[in-house]
C-alpha positions as CSV (number, residue, x, y, z in Angstrom):
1,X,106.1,91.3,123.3
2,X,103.8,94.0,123.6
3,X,105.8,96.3,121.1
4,X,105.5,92.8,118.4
5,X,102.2,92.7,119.0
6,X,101.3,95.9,118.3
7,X,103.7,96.0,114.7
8,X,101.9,92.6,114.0
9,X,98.4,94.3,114.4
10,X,99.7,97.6,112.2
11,X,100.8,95.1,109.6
12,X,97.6,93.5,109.3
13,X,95.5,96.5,109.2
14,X,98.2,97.6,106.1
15,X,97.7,94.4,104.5
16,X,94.0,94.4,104.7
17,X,93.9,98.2,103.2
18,X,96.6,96.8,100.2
19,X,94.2,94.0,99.3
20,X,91.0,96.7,99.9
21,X,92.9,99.1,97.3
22,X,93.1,96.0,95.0
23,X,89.8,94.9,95.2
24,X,88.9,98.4,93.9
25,X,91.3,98.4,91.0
26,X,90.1,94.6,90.2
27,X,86.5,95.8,90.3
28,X,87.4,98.6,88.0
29,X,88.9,96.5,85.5
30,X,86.1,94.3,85.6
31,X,84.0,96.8,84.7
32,X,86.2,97.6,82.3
33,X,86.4,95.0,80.6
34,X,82.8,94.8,80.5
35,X,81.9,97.1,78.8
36,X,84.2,96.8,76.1
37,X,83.3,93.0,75.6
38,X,79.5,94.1,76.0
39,X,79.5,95.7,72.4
40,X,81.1,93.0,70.8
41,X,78.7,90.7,72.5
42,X,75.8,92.8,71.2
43,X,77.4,92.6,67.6
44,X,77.7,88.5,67.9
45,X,74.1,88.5,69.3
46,X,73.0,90.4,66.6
47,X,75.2,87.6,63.9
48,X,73.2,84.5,65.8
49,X,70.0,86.3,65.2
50,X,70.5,87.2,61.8
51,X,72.1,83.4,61.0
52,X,68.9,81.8,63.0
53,X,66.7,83.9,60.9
54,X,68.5,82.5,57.3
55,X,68.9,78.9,58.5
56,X,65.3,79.4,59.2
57,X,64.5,80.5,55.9
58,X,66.8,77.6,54.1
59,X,64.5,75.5,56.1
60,X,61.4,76.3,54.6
61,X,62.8,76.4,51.3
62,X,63.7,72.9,52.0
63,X,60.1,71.9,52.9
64,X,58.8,73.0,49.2
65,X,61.5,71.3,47.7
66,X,60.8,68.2,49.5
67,X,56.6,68.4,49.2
68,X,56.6,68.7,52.8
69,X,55.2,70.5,55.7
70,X,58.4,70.0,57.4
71,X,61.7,70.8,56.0
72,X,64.9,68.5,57.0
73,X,65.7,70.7,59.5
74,X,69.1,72.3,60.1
75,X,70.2,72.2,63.4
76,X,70.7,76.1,63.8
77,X,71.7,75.2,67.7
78,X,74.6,73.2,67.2
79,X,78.2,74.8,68.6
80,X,79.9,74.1,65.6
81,X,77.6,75.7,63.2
82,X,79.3,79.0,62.5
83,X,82.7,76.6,61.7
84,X,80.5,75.0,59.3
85,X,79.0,78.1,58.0
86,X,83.3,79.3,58.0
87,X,84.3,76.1,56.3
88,X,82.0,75.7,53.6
89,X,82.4,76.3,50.1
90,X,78.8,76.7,48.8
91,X,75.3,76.4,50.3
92,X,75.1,72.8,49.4
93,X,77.7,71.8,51.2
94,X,76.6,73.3,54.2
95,X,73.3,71.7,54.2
96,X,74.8,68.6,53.5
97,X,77.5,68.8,56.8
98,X,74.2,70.0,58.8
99,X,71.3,68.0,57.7
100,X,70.9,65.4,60.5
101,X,71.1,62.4,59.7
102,X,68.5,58.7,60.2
103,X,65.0,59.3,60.8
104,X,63.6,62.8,61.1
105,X,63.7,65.0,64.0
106,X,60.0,64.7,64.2
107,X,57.4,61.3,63.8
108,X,56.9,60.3,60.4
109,X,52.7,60.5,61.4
110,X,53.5,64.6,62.1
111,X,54.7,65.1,58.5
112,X,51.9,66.3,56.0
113,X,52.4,65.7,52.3
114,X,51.0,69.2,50.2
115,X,48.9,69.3,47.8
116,X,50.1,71.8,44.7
117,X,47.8,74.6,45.9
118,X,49.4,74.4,49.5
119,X,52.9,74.2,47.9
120,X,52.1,77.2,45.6
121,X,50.8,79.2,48.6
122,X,54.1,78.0,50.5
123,X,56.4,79.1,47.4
124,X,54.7,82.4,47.0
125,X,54.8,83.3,50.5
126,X,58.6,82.0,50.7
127,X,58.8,84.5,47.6
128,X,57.8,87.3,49.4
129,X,59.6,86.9,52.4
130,X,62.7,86.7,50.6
131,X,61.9,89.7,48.6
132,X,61.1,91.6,51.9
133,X,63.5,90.1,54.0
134,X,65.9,92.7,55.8
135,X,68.9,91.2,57.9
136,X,70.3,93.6,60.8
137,X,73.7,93.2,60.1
138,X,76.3,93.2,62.7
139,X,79.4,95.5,62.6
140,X,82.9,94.2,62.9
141,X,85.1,95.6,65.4
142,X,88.8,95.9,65.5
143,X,90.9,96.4,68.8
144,X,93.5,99.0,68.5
145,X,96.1,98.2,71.8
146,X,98.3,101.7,72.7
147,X,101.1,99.3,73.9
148,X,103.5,102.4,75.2
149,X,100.4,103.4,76.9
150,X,99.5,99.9,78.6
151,X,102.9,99.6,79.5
152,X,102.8,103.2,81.1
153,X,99.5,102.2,82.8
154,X,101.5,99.5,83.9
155,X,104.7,101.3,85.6
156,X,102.0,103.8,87.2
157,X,100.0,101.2,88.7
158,X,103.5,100.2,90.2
159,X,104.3,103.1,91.3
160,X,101.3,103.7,93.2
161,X,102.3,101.2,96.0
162,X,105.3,101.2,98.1
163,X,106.1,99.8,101.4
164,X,108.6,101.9,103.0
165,X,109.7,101.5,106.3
166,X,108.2,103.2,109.0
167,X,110.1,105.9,110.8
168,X,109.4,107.8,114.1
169,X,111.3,110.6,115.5
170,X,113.1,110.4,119.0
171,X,112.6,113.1,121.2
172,X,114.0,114.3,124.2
173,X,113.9,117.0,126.8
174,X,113.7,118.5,130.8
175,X,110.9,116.6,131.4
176,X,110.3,113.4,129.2
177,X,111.5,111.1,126.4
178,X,108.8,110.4,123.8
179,X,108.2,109.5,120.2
180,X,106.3,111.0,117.3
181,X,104.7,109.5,114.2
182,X,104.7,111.6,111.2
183,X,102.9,109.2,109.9
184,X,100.0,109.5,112.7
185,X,100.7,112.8,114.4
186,X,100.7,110.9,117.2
187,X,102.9,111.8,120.4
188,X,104.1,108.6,123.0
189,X,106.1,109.0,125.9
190,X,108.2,106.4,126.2
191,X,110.6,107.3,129.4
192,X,111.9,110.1,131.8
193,X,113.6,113.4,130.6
194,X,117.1,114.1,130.6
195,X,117.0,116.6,134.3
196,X,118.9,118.9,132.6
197,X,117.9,122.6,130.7
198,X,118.5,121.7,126.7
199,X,117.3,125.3,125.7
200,X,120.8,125.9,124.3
201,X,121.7,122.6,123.2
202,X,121.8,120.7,119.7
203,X,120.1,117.9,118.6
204,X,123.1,117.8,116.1
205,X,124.7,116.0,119.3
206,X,122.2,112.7,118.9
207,X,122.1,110.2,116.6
208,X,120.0,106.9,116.8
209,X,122.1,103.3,116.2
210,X,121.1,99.8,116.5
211,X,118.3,100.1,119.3
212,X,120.1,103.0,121.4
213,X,120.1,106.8,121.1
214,X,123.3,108.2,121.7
215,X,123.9,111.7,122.7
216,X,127.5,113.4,123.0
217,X,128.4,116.5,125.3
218,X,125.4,117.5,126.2
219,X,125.1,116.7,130.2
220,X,128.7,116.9,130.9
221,X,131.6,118.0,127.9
222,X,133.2,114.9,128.8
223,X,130.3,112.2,128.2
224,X,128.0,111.2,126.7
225,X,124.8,109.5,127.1
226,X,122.6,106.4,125.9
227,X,118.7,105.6,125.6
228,X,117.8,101.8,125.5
229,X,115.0,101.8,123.1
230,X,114.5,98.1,124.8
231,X,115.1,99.1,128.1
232,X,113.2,102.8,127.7
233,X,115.3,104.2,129.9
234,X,118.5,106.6,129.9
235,X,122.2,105.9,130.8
236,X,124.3,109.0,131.8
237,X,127.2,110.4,132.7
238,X,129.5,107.5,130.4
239,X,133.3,109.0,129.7
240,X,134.5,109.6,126.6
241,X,137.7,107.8,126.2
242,X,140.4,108.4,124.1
243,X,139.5,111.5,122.1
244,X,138.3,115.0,123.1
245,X,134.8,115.4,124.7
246,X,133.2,118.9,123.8
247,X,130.0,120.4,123.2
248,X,128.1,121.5,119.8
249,X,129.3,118.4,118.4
250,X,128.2,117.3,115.4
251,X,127.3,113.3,114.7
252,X,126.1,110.9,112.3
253,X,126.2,107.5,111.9
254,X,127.3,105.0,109.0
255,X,124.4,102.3,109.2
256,X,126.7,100.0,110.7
257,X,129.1,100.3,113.8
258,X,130.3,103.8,113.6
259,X,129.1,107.0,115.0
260,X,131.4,109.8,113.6
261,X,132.1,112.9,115.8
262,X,133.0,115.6,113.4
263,X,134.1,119.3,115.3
264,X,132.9,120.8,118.8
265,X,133.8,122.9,121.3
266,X,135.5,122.6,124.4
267,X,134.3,124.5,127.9
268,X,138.1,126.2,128.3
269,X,138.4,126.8,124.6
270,X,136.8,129.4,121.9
271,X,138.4,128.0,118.8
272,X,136.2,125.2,117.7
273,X,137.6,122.1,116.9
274,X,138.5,120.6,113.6
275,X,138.4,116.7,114.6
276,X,136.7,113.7,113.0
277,X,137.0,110.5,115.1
278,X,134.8,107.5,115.4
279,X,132.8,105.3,118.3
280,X,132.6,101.5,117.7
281,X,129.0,101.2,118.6
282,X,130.0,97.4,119.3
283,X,132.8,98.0,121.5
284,X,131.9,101.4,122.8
285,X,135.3,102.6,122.4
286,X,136.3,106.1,120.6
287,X,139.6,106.9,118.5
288,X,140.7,109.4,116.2
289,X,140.1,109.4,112.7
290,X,141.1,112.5,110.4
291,X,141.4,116.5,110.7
292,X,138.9,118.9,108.5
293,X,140.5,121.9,106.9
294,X,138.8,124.5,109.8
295,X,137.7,123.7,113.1
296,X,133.4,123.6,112.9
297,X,130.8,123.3,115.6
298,X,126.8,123.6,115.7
299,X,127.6,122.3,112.0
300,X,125.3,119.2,110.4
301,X,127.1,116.3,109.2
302,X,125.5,113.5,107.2
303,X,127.1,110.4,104.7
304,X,126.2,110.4,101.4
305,X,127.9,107.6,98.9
306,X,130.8,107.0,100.9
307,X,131.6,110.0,102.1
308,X,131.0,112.8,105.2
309,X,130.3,116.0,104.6
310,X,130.0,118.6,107.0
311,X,128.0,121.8,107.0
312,X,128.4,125.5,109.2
313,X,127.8,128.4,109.3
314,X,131.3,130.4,109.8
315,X,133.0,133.8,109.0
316,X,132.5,133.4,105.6
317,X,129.2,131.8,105.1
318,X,127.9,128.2,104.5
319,X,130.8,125.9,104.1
320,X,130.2,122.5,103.0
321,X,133.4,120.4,104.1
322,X,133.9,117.0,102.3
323,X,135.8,115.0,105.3
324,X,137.3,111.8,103.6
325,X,136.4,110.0,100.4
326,X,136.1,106.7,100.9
327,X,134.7,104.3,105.0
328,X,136.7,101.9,103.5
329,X,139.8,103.9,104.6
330,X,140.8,105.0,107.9
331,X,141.3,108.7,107.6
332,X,142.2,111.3,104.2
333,X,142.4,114.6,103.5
334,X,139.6,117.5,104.1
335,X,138.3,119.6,101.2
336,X,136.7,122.5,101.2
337,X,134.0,122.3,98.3
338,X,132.1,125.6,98.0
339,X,131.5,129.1,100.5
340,X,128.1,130.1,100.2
341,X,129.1,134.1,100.3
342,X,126.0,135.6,102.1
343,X,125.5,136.7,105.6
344,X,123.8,134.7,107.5
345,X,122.8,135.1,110.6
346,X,120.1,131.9,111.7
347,X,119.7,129.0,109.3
348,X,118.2,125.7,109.2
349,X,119.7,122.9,107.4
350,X,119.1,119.5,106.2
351,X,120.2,116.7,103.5
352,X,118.0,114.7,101.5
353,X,119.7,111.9,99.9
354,X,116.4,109.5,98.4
355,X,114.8,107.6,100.7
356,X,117.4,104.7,100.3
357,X,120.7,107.5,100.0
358,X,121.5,106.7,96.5
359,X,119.9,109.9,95.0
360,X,121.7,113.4,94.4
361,X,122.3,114.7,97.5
362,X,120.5,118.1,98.0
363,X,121.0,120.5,101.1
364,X,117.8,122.6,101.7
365,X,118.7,126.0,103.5
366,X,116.1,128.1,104.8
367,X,117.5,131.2,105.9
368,X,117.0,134.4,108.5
369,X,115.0,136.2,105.0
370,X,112.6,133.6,104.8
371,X,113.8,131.8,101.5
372,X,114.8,128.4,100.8
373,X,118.1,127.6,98.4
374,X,119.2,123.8,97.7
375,X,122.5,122.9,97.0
376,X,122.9,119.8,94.8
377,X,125.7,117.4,94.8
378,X,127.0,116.1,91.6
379,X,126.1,112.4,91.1
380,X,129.4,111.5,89.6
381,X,132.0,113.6,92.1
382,X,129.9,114.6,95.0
383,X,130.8,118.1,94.2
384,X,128.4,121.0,94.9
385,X,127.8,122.2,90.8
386,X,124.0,124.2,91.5
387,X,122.7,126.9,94.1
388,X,119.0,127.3,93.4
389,X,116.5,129.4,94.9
390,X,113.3,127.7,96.2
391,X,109.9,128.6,97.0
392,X,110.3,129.5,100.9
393,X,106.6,129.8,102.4
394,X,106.1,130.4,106.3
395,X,107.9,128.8,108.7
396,X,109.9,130.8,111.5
397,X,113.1,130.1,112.0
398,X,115.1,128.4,115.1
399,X,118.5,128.7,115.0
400,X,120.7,125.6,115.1
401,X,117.3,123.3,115.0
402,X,117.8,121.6,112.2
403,X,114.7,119.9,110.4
404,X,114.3,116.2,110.2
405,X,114.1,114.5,107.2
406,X,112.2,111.4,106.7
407,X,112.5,108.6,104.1
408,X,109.1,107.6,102.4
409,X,107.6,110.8,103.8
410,X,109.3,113.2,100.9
411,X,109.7,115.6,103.3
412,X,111.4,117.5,106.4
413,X,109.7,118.2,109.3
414,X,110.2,121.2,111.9
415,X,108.4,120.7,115.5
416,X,108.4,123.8,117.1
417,X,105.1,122.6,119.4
418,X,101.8,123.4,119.5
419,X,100.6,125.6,116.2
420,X,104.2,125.0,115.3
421,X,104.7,122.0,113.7
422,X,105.8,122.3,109.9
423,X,106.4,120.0,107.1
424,X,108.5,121.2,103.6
425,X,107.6,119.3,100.4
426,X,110.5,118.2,98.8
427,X,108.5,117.7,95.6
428,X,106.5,120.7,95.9
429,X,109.3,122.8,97.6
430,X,106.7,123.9,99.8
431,X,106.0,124.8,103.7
432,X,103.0,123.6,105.6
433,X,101.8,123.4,108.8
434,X,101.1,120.1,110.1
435,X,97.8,118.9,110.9
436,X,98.1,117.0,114.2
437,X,97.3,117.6,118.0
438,X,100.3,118.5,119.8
439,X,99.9,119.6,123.8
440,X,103.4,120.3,124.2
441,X,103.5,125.0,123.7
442,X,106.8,125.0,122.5
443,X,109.5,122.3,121.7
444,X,112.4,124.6,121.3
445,X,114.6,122.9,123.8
446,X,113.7,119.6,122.5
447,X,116.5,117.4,120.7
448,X,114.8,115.1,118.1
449,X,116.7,112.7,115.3
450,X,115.0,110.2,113.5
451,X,114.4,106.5,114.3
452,X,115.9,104.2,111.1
453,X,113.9,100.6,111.5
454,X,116.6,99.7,109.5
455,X,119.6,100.8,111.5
């Protein structure tokens, strides 16, 4: 309940900063919009004036035609004047649709009747004015719409927001079990350590599934272990049944009930091995699935479209290993797809696929000479068809710790410890340290894989 409460709260506090950022653009647009109407409202201002100051004048000319000191008055206020004033088809017209009509607007006893000297004085100065008269006239405006660009404007502003789920990254070690935000920087501990040295061992040999961490070979060659996330607490020593055990095994899991256990190495043996089998996360039980073309281990193994691929470093060189084409079968062949000829002595690896795996697959390798290459899968065979060199940057080297991508982050993070911790761009193909407090002096016998809220 505690957990719910706090993802309730963090939910919240997200909503509250989407509508904040909203309010902001809505505000913006206001203004906007503002001060693009404001000059046309100057411009119709300047129109009402300038019609005011004629109707005005047609009002006094009316007076002298009509001997009086009022004229019949048209009604300059009403809505529907500049329809009129649209509508008409000559002056009389006009005065005729606007001259109200019954008894004048004012009492009979207010209106004067002139004498010819005061209509004289009231023609010539009506004269004059007309001669003098200067109307401010307004300009017309025309709006010009750049529709490719609103529509741009458009898919930015969409753009610009994404929810994407929020991932942590499971860690585990001699003394403690905790969590890390990327997002934060933040470190939890969330249960007891594994009692056990894991200086030499691989985090290749954990993978996260449904609410459990599972971890294979790592205590014992023959079992493996589980963390309840629910239960935040580790169960050990459990036998593996029905396939080899090993260490340096290499796992990954499907998003839906099976864990694949691709290569390894047992305690007797020096030849690694070349297996691929399975564990039914909803039955716990293992079986055998399908042989790669060499025998791998300390290798990293991801799915991508479909299919597993596995990645070591061997005799000669990175070799990416499609395993089978297709979960829907049980088992097919093993292909070699490329050797990466160079030697290589310490590496780190990881696959991006997009944040939601249907993107070209691309393998980042940083290498023992301080350069990153990326090997991208075609989108149509899932065939490696580029080697590019990247920008490498600083960031030292662990052998067999293999970043950790995360989704929505557009990056892979390395946590070495304290004054350690690195991020790499996938965007900017750039290395960085991370900003964010972190007590722990080294984390180099640490196994970490990432926590999928989705899996």
């Amino acid at each position: 309940m505690k957990e719910m409460a706090m993802t309730y709260t963090s939910q919240d506090k997200i909503k509250t900063e989407v509508t904040e950022h909203f309010k902001q653009l809505h505000d913006q647009l206001i203004i906007e919009e503002h001060r693009i109407n404001r000059q046309l409202i100057d411009e119709m201002d300047k129109a009402t004036t300038t019609i005011n100051d004629i109707i005005k004048e047609l009002n006094n000319i009316d007076a002298i035609f009509n001997c009086s000191s009022i004229g019949q008055y048209i009604q300059s206020e009403d809505s529907s004047l500049v329809d009129w004033i649209i509508n008409s088809n000559s002056l009389e017209e006009f005065i005729s649709n606007n001259v109200p009509e019954g008894p004048a607007l004012l009492p009979s006893d207010q209106e004067v009747a002139l004498d010819d000297y005061e209509l004289l004085g009231m023609y010539i100065d009506a004269l004059r004015h007309i001669e003098s008269a200067s109307y401010n006239l307004p300009e017309a405006y025309h709006l010009e719409v750049s529709s490719s660009l609103l529509e741009s404007t458009r898919q930015t502003l969409y753009s610009c927001f994404k929810l994407t789920h929020h991932y942590k990254v499971f860690s585990a070690s001699l003394n403690d079990t905790a969590l890390f935000d990327p997002h934060t920087g933040e470190w939890t501990t969330i249960g007891k350590g594994l009692d056990i040295e894991t200086e030499n061992e691989r985090s290749e040999s954990m993978v996260y599934a449904r609410g459990n961490v599972y971890m294979f070979g790592i205590r014992d060659s023959s079992t493996y272990s589980r963390f309840s996330m629910s239960e935040r607490r580790w169960h050990h020593d459990i036998p593996i049944v029905g396939v080899q055990g090993g260490r340096c095994i290499s796992v990954c899991y499907d998003g839906h009930k099976y864990i694949y256990l691709l290569g390894g190495q047992l305690d007797s043996a020096l030849q690694p091995l070349d297996r691929v089998d399975q564990f039914n996360i909803e039955t716990q039980q293992f079986s055998p699935l399908s042989k790669m073309v060499e025998g791998t281990r300390d290798s990293v193994s991801f799915l991508h479209k479909g299919q597993i691929y596995s990645c070591t470093v061997g005799a000669r060189g990175l070799i990416p290993a499609l395993i089978y084409t297709s979960l829907l079968q049980s088992g097919g062949p093993s292909t070699n797809l490329c050797t990466y000829n160079k030697n290589l002595k310490d590496i780190m690896i990881c696959f991006y696929g997009g944040d939601d795996g249907a993107g070209i697959g691309k393998l980042y390798i940083h290498d023992d000479h301080n350069q990153m290459y990326l090997l991208s899968f075609n989108e149509n065979d899932n065939k490696i068809t580029q080697l590019t060199q990247l920008i490498g940057g600083e960031c030292p080297i662990v052998p067999y710790k293999w970043p950790i991508v995360v989704p929505g982050f557009n990056a892979a993070i390395h946590l070495g410890g304290k004054d350690q911790n690195y991020k790499y761009s996938f965007s900017n193909n750039k290395w960085s340290q991370m900003k964010h407090i972190d007590n722990v002096g080294t984390r180099r016998g640490h196994l970490h894989c990432l926590l999928s809220p989705s899996n």
